[in-house]
C-alpha positions in Angstrom: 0.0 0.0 0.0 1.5 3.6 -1.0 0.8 6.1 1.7 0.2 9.3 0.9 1.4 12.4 2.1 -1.6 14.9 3.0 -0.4 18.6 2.2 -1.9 21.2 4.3 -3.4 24.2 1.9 -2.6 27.7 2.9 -4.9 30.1 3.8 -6.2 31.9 1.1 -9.9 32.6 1.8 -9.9 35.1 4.6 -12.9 36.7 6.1 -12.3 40.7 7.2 -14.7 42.3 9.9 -14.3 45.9 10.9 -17.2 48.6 11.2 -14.6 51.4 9.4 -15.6 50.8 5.7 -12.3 52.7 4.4 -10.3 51.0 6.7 -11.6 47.2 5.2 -11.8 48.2 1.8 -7.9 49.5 2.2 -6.9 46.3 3.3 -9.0 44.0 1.3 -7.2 45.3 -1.8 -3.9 44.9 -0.2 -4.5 41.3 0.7 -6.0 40.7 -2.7 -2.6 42.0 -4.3 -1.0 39.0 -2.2 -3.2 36.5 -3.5 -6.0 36.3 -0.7 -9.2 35.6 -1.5 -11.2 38.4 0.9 -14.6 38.6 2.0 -15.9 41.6 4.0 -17.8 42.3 6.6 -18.8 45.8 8.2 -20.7 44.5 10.6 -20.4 41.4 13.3 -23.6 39.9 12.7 -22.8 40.5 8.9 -20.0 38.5 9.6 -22.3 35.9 11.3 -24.6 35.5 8.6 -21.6 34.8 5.8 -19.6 32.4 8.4 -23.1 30.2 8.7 -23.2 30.8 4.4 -19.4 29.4 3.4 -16.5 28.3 5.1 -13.0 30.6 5.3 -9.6 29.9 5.9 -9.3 32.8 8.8 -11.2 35.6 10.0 -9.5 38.7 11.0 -12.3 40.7 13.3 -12.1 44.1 14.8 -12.4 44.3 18.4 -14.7 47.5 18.4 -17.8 47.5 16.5 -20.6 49.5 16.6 -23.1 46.4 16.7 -21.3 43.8 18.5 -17.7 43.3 20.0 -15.3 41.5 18.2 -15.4 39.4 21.3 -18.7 38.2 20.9 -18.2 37.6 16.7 -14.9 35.2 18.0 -17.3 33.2 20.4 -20.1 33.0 17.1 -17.1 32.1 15.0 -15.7 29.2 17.5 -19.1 27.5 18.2 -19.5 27.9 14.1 -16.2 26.0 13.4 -14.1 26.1 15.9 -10.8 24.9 13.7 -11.1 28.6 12.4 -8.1 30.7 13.4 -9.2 34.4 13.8 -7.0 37.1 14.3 -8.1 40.4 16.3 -7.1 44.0 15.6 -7.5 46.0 18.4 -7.2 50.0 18.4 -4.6 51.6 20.7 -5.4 50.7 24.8 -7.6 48.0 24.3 -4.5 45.5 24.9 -6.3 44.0 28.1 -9.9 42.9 26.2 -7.6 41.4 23.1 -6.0 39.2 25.4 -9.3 38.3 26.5 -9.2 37.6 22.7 -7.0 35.1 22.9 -8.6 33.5 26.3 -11.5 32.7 24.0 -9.7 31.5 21.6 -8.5 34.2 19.0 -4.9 33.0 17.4 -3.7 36.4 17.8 -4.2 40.1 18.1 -2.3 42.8 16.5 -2.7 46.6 17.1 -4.4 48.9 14.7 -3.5 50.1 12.7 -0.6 47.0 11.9 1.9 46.5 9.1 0.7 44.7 6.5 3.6 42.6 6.7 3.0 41.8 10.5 -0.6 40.7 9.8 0.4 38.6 7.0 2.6 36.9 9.1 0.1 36.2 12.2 -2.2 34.9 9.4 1.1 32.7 8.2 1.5 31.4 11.2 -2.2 30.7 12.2 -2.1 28.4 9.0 0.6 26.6 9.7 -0.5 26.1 13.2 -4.0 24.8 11.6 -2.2 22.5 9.4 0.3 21.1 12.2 -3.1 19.4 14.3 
C-alpha cells in the first residue's frame, strides 16, 4: 500500500470584519494584491450571517464595532467551526480585552493600525499552526 502524504493548503480565503468601511476596503485590496481571497464584513452579525453561508480559511475581526464586540463575533465564530483561526485588531489601549481575545480563543491580536507585513505573518502562522493538528 502507498501512503500518501496529506499537504496542508494555505490560507487563502480570509474573512475581514471591521465597522470602518475605508479601513476594510484598504486592506481588502492589499490582501487581494497578495493572493488572498477576501470577503468583507462591516458589521459582526454581517459577519455571522456569511460564516453560517461558506466556510473561510481565517477571519480577522475588529475588536470595536458598533453592533457587537469582536469578542462576541470570536465566540459566534468558535461554536460555528471552531478549527477557524481568527486574528483580532485591536485600536490603541484595548491591549487587556484582546487578550481576552486570545482567552477565548482568538490565534492572535495585532494593534491597529498593523503593518501589513506583520498581519500577514500572524495569518502565516495561524495556518501553519491549523495544518500542524
Amino acid at each position: 500500500m502507498i501512503e500518501q502524504s496529506v499537504q496542508c493548503n494555505p490560507c487563502k480565503k480570509i474573512l475581514l470584519v471591521d465597522d470602518e468601511e475605508g479601513y476594510v476596503s484598504v486592506l481588502s485590496k492589499r490582501l487581494v494584491k497578495r493572493n488572498f481571497e477576501v470577503r468583507t464584513a462591516l458589521s459582526g452579525s454581517e459577519a455571522i450571517r456569511i460564516v453560517r453561508s461558506q466556510s473561510f480559511d481565517l477571519a480577522v475581526v475588529d475588536l470595536k464595532m458598533d453592533d457587537m464586540s469582536g469578542i462576541e463575533v470570536l465566540k459566534a465564530f468558535k461554536a460555528m467551526d471552531p478549527r477557524m483561526p481568527v486574528i483580532i485588531l485591536t485600536g490603541h489601549g484595548s491591549e487587556t480585552a484582546a487578550r481576552e481575545g486570545i482567552a477565548f480563543g482568538a490565534f492572535d491580536y495585532l494593534i491597529k493600525p498593523c503593518d501589513l507585513s506583520d498581519l500577514i505573518a500572524a495569518i502565516r502562522d495561524a495556518c501553519e499552526e491549523q495544518c500542524a493538528e
